[in-house]
N, C-alpha and C positions, 0 to 999 in steps of 0.2 A: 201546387198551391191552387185555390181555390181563382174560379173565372166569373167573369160577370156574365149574365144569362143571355140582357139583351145587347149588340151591338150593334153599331151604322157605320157607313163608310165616312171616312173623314175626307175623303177625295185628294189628301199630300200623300206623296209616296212614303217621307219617312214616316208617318204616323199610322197608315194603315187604319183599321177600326176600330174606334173610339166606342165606349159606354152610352149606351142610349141618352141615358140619360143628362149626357156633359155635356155642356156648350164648346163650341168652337168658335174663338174670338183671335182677331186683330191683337198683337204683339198693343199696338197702342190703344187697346181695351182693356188691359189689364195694368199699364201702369202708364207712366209721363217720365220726357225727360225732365232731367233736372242738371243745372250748372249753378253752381254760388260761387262764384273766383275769391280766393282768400285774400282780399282788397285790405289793407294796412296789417297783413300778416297776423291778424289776429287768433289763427288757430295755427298751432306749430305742431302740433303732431301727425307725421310726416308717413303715412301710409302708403304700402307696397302690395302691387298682386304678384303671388309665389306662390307656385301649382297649385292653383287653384283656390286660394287663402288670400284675403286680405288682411295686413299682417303689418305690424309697425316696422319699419324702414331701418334699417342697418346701416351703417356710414353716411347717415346724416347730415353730418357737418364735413365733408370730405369732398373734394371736386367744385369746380364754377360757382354750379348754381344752389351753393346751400347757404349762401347769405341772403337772398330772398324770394320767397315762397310766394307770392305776391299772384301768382300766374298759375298756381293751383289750386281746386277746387276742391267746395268743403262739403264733407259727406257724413252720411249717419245712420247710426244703429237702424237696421233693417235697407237700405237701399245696394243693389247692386250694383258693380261695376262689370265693362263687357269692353275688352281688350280689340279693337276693330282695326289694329294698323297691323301690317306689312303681311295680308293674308297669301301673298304671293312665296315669301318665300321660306317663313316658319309656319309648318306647318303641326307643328309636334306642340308648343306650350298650348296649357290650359287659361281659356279668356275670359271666365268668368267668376266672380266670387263674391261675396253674400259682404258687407259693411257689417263690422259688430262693433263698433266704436265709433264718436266723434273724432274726425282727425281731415287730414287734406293726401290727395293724391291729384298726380300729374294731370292735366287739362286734354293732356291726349286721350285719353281713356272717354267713355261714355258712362256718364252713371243714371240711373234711371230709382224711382221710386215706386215701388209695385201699389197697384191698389188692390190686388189679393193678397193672399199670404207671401209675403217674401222669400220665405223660404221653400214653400212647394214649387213657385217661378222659377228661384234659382234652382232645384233641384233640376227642374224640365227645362233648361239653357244649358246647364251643366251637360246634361243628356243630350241635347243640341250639339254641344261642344265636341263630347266624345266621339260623336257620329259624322264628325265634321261637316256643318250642314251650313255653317256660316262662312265656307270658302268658295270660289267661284262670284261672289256678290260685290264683288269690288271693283275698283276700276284706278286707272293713275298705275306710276313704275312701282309705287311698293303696295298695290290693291288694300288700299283704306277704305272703309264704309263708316257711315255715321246712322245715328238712329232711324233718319230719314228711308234708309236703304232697308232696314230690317222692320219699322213698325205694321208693316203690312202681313208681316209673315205668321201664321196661320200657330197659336197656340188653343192645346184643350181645356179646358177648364170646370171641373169638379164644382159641387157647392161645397159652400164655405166647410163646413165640417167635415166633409171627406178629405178634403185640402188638407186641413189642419191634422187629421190621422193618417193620411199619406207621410205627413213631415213628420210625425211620431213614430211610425211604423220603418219610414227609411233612418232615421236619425238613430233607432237600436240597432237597426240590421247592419248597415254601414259600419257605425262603431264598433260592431263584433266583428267585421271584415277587416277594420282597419287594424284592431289590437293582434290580429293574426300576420297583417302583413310588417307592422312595426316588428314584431319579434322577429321575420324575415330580414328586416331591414337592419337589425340591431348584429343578426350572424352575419351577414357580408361588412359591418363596421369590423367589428372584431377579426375577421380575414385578413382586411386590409392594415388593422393596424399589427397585425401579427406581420405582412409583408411590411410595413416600413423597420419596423424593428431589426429584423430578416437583413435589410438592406443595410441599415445604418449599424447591424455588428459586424457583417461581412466588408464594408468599403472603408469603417474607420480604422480598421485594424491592418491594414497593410503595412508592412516594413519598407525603406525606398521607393517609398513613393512622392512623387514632385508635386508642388502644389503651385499650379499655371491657371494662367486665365482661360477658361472654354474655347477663344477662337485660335488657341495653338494645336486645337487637329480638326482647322476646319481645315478641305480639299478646297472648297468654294465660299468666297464671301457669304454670310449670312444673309440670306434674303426671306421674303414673304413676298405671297402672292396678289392680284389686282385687286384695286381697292375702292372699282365701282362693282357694282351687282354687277352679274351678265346676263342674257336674255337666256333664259332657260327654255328648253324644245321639250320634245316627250318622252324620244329617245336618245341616245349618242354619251359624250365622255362625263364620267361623275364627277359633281364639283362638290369638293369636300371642304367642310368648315369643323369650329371647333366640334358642334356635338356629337360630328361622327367619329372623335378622336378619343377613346378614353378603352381603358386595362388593356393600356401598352399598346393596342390597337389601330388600327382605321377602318373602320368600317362602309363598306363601299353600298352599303344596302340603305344606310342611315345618311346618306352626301342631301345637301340642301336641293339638287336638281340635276340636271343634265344639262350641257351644252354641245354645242356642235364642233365637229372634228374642226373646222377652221376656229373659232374661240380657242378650242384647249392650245392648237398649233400657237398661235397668237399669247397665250398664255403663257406657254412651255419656253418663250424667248426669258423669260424672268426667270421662272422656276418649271423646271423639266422631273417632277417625281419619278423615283426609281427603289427598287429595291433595299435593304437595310440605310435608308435613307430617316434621320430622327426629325421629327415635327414639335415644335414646345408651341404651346396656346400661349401668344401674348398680350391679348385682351378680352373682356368676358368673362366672367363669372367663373369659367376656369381657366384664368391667368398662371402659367406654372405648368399645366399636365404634361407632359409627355408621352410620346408614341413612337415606333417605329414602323416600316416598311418593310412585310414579312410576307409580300407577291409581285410579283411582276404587272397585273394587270396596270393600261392607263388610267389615271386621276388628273385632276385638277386642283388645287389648291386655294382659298382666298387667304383673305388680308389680316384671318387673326394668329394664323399660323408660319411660324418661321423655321426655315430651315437649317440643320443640320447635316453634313456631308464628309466623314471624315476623313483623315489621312491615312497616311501607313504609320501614326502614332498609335492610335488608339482602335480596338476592335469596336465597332458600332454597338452592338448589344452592351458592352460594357461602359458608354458613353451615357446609352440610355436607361442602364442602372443606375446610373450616378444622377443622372438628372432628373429622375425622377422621385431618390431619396432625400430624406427628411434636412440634411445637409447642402443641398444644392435650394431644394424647395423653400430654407428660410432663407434665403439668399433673396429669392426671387418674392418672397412676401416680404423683405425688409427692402427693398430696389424699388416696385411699384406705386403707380402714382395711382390716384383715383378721379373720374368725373363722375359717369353715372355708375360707371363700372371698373375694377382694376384695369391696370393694363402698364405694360412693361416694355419699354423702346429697345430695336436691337441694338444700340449703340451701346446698352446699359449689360444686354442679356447676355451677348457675347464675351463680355468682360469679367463676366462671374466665374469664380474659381471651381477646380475641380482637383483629385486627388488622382495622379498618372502611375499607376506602377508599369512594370516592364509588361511586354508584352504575352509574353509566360505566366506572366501572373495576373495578366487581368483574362486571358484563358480561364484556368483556372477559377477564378469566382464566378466566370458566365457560366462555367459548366453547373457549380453549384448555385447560382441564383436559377439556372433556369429550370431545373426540376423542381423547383418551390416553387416561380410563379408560376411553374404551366400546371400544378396540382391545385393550387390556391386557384387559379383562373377558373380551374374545371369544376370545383366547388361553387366558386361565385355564380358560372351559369346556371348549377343544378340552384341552386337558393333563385336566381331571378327569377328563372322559370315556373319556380312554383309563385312567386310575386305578379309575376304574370296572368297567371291561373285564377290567384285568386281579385287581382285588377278586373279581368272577364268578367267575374263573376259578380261583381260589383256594379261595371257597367253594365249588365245584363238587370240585373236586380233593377235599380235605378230606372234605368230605360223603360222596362215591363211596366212599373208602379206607376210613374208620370204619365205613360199612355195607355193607362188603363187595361191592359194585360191581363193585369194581375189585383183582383179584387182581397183589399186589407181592412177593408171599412168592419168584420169583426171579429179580429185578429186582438187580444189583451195584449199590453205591453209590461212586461216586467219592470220592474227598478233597475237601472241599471247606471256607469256611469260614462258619458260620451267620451270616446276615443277619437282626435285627429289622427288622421296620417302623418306622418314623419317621412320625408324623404331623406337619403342618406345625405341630401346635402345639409338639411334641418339638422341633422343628429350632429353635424360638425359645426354648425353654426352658419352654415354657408348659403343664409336663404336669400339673398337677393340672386335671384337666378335670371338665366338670362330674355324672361318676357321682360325685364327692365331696360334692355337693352336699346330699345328703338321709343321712352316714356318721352323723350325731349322733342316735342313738335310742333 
């Protein structure tokens, strides 16, 4: 694609060289904050940030604090929000998103009012975001910053008209990105809803089979793990949470941080993980998942995950068929309680019913479930993979155009019609995700 002739050094590392011709201003040159607390609840529409979307609120009325709104802040069409707490230990959600509606969101959040174009800001925040350039700036046990911390920080900034065909130029190219990754997103739905089916014709059809409560093949009391943060080092044992737990998985590459061989030791007095050992998420945005323990290496565990350890009733993979099918799973969405977010007590988790055939015969369906989900699984990654590819590619795009890269200023735009992304949690309805997690401050 075409480059701009002349450039200057912008003197930030992540910006490199800017368009001669752009200014380089102060984070609080280009916009102000802003706070309006919704003082006699007069606005009710109860807005949420979800990857990266500001997005009307899901379970509204559900949990503590949905009888008064009183303590959140009211926002509007054109102003951003920018997610600044707990940059120590999530480093994966996206914290920024663009206001398209009058409505209220959490008083944690920072929201600002651009005085350029709103949307080329957030475009080049967004790009900030991906590049994780807003971590390290924190301070306190969960590294929160406030606009104070960031208005110094160095944006480029276009004349107004380039601004505004940057936003037109990323706003088609994006949405031809994003209608390619939905189709993406739409083949691993259909995978997965092929495996629940998969599940739920193979487990309900057993002949002699008992129907017990889950904690009659526990080995060990059901527990979870420590329920402060722990001080995380650079190197040493993986401490795993929910989002490293998902297609039946744990993922040790994906763990919230590391801690040290005495932490994990200290840890392992609770809950000691081990091989075909089953983990269920029981708070967080995925209340309900299920995983098992499919390596030897050490882990650590926190406090939204509990464990599973069974007897000589039940084979562990066939445990954690079951509890991860469609029959276990509404058990566990009809049990759950809500504050900001579901969440399921073990006293409740381990009382939920399951279906026991003999031993022989729950052989027998691990043999056949497992060659479906390990084909279905090998599927899902080649579909992410390419989602992946083209996420790159997007954040590359984006990137290049906000800082000047990549000259669009005359570039024609077609007609076209904007496409959002859809995460696969979006396609099930499942969007309060977990940057909700930590709004209550």
């Amino acid at each position: 694609m075409k480059t701009y002739e002349s450039m200057k050094s912008s003197n930030v590392l992540w910006l490199g060289d800017i368009p001669k011709h752009w200014e380089l201003r102060f984070l609080e040159q280009t916009c102000h904050e802003k706070s309006v607390k919704n003082i006699g609840n007069i606005e009710s529409n109860v807005l949420s940030l979800s990857y990266g979307y500001i997005i009307k609120k899901k379970n509204v009325y559900s949990g503590l604090v949905a009888n008064d709104f009183s303590t959140y802040q009211i926002v509007q069409n054109g102003d951003i929000i920018l997610r600044f707490t707990d940059l120590q230990n999530d480093h994966k959600s996206l914290r920024t998103g663009l206001v398209t509606q009058t409505g209220i969101i959490t008083s944690a959040y920072t929201c600002i009012t651009p005085t350029i174009n709103s949307a080329y800001l957030r475009y080049l925040l967004h790009s900030y975001d991906l590049r994780k350039v807003f971590y390290g700036m924190g301070g306190g046990v969960r590294q929160s910053i406030g606009f104070k911390d960031v208005r110094h920080m160095f944006v480029p900034v276009p004349p107004r008209d380039e601004q505004d065909q940057i936003v037109r130029f990323l706003d088609w190219k994006v949405s031809e990105i994003n209608r390619l990754i939905n189709i993406k997103q739409k083949e691993i739905y259909v995978l997965e809803e092929g495996v629940a089916l998969k599940l739920k014709n193979e487990l309900s059809k057993i002949p002699n089979s008992r129907d017990i409560p889950l904690k009659r093949v526990f080995l060990v009391p059901m527990s979870d793990g420590p329920h402060e943060t722990p001080e995380f080092v650079d190197e040493g044992i993986p401490f795993i949470s929910a989002e490293a737990s998902h297609d039946g998985k744990i993922y040790l590459n994906e763990c919230r941080g590391y801690i040290t061989k005495e932490s994990h030791e200290l840890y392992c007095m609770k809950v000691k993980p081990q091989r075909d050992d089953i983990f269920i998420v029981k708070s967080g945005s995925t209340t309900g998942k299920t995983v098992i323990v499919d390596f030897d290496d050490e882990f650590s565990i926190w406090s939204p995950l509990a464990l599973i350890r069974c007897n000589k009733l039940a084979i562990p993979r066939y445990i954690f068929y079951y509890c991860s099918s469609t029959m276990f799973q509404q058990q566990v969405r009809d049990n759950w309680s809500f504050g900001t977010q579901p969440n399921i007590g073990m006293s409740i988790l381990k009382n939920l019913h399951i279906l026991l055939p003999t031993i022989e015969e729950q052989e027998h369906i691990v043999n056949v479930l497992d060659e479906y989900w390990n084909t279905t699984l090998e599927l899902k990654k080649n579909i992410s993979k390419q989602i992946e590819t083209l996420q790159e590619l997007k954040t590359r795009l984006i990137s290049d155009v906000v800082t000047g890269k990549i000259d669009v200023r005359s570039v024609e735009i077609p007609d076209y019609e904007y496409v959002e992304e859809e995460s696969d949690e979006m396609m099930k309805g499942e969007i309060d995700d977990k940057e909700e997690e930590f709004d209550e401050e």
